[in-house]
Every structure is written in structure tokens, then in C-alpha cells.
N, C-alpha and C positions, 0 to 999 in steps of 0.2 A: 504494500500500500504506500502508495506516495505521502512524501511529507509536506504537511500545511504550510504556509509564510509564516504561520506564529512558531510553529517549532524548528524554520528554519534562523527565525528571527531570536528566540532565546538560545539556540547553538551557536551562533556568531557573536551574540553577547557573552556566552560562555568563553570565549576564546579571546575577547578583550581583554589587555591588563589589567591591574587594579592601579585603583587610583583617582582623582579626581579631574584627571586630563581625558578621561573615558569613562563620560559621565551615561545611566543607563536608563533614565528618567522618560517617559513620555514623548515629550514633547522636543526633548535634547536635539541637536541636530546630529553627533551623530547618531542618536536611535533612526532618523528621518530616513539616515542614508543605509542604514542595514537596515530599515525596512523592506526600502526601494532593492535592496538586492536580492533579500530574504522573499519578494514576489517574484522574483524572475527565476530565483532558486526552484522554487515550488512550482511552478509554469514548467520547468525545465526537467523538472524531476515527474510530473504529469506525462508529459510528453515522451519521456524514454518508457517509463511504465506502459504505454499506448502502445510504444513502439514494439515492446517487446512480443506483444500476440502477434506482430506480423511476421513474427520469425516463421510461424508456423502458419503452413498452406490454408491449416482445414477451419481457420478462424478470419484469415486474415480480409484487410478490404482495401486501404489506402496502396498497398504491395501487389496488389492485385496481377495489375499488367506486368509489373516488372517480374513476379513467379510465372505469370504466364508465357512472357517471353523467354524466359531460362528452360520450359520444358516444352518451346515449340510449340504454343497453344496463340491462337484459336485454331482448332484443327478443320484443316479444309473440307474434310469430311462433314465438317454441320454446317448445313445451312441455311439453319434456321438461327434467329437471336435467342440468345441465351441470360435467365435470370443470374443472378451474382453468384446465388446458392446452384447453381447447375456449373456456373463456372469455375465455380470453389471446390464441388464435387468431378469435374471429369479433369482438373489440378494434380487432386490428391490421385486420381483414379491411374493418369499419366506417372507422377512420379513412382505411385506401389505396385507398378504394371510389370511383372518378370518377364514377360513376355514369352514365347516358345514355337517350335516348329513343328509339334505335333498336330496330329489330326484332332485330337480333341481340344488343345488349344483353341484352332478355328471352328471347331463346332460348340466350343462355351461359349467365342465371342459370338458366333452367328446366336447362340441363346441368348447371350445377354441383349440383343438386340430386336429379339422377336421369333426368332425362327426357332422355336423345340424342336424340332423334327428336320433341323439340318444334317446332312450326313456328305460324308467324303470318299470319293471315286478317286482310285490311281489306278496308273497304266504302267504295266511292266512288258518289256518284249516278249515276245512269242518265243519258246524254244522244246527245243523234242519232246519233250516230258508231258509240254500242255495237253489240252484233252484236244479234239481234233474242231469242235466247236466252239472254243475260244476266238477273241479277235484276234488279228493280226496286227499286233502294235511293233514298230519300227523302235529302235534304240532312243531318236528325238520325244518318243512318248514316256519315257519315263521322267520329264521333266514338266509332263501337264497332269492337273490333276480339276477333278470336278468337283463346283460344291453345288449339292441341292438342297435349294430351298422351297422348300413344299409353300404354295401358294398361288396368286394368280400371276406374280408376278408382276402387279402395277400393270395390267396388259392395257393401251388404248389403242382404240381402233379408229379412224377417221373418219369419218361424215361431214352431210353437207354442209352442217352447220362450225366444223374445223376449219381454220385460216388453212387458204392457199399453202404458205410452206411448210406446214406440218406434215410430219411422215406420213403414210397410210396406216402402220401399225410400228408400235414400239412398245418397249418391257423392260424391266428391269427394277432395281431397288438399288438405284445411286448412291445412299448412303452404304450398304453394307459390303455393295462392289469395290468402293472406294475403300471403305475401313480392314477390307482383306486384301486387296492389292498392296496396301500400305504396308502391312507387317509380314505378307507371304514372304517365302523363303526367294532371294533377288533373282536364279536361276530358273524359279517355276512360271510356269502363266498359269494361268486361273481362268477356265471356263466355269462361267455360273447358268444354270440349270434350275427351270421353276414347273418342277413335275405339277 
């Protein structure tokens, strides 16, 4: 807890000599002037106390943008605006993020973002052992993998009443393509799938 002007005002009188050159009276001048310090003392001492919660992510506010520039946030994947507490939550969420390159990895985050029933397709080459009605995947295939996301897929379809340059149809869910692009392993591509 920070300290008041009066208790910072009787510690600096504490600290005066004795004597009648350093008088401690009211109205004294110098009381006047370790007043005047003894406020800026306690203003000063306020202000680091304030300061101190912005050490920490999961409170802070005046720190805001400066934590958020240090862990690469606003992430381009939202885009939508965000309240303070959403940006204080996906903060904290950045910095305690392990991150990983497993298939469940990407199938938490597809959870965390909606999709329960996401699951993960890889492709390994063909070779003698397979059964005879397997695909035929090339060596380049073991470097793509599928994620499906059970849904409609945001499908729109065009009509009369669509602007001129809009597609005839389009699909997808640009936040979740973009949030697994971002962290997929750098050598994979990422076909996404909305059985």
C-alpha cells in the first residue's frame, strides 16, 4: 500500500536535525516545503504501486499495446475488434501457448475454436506392403496433410441479388485456415476439408 503525504511528511521531518534552525511547526516554512515534497513523494509512490500490476499480462491496461507488441498481437487472424478483456485474454493465451506439431495439437486448437469433431488426414507413399486399394501417394505427399472440419463450411452461393464481382460459390472459415496455417509445421501445406 502506498504511502500518504502525511506519513511521507513526518519521515522527512524524522530525518531533520535537531535544533531550532529546523523548526517543525505548522505553518514553518520549512514544514511548507517538505510538504510540497512529501505530495509529490506520495503521487510518486501511487504511481509505481499502479505501475507494478502492469508487470503482469492478465491485469494489466495502460501496458497494454506495449505487451501486445512484444508477443506479436493483434493477431491477423481476428478480425473482428476486440474488448480489452479479450485482448488481455488471447495476451496471456499467446504468451502460455507451448505450442506443438502434433495432430492433436491442431485438433485442440480446431476445438478450441469450434470445431469438436475436427480430425487429421496424412498421406504417406505407396509401397509393396500397402493393400492393393490404397491411394497412390507420391513421396511430395507426405508433406500435405488434411484437416476436416465437419460443417457447412460458410458455403455461399451466388444469386441475383449478389454484386457483379462476387464469386458464384465460395467456402471456407478464414479464421481457422489462417490460425493453422500460422502455426502448421513450415514444410507442410494444409488442405482444409468441410465434410
Amino acid at each position: 500500500m502506498a504511502l500518504t503525504a502525511e506519513s511521507y511528511l513526518q519521515q522527512l521531518q524524522a530525518l531533520l536535525p535537531q535544533g531550532p534552525a529546523w523548526p517543525r511547526e505548522e505553518g514553518a516554512l520549512n514544514t511548507k516545503l517538505l510538504d510540497a515534497w512529501s505530495a509529490e513523494l506520495a503521487r510518486v509512490d501511487a504511481r509505481i504501486e499502479a505501475l507494478i500490476n502492469e508487470a503482469d499480462p492478465r491485469v494489466t491496461s495502460e501496458l497494454l499495446a506495449d505487451w501486445e507488441a512484444l508477443a506479436g498481437l493483434p493477431d491477423p487472424c481476428v478480425t473482428v475488434d476486440q474488448t480489452v478483456d479479450q485482448r488481455r485474454l488471447a495476451l496471456v493465451s499467446k504468451l502460455t501457448n507451448l505450442g506443438g506439431q502434433s495432430r492433436q495439437y491442431f485438433i485442440n486448437l480446431a476445438t478450441s475454436m469450434g470445431y469438436a469433431d475436427a480430425t487429421i488426414d496424412e498421406y504417406k507413399p505407396m509401397n509393396c506392403n500397402d493393400n492393393c486399394n490404397d491411394a497412390l501417394y507420391s513421396d511430395n505427399d507426405r508433406f500435405y496433410w488434411t484437416m476436416n472440419l465437419p460443417s457447412d463450411g460458410g458455403i455461399f452461393i451466388a444469386n441475383c441479388q449478389s454484386p457483379c464481382d462476387s464469386p458464384l460459390q465460395s467456402w471456407g472459415d478464414e479464421a481457422i485456415e489462417c490460425r493453422i496455417n500460422k502455426y502448421k509445421p513450415a514444410h507442410t501445406t494444409v488442405i482444409f476439408a468441410y465434410p
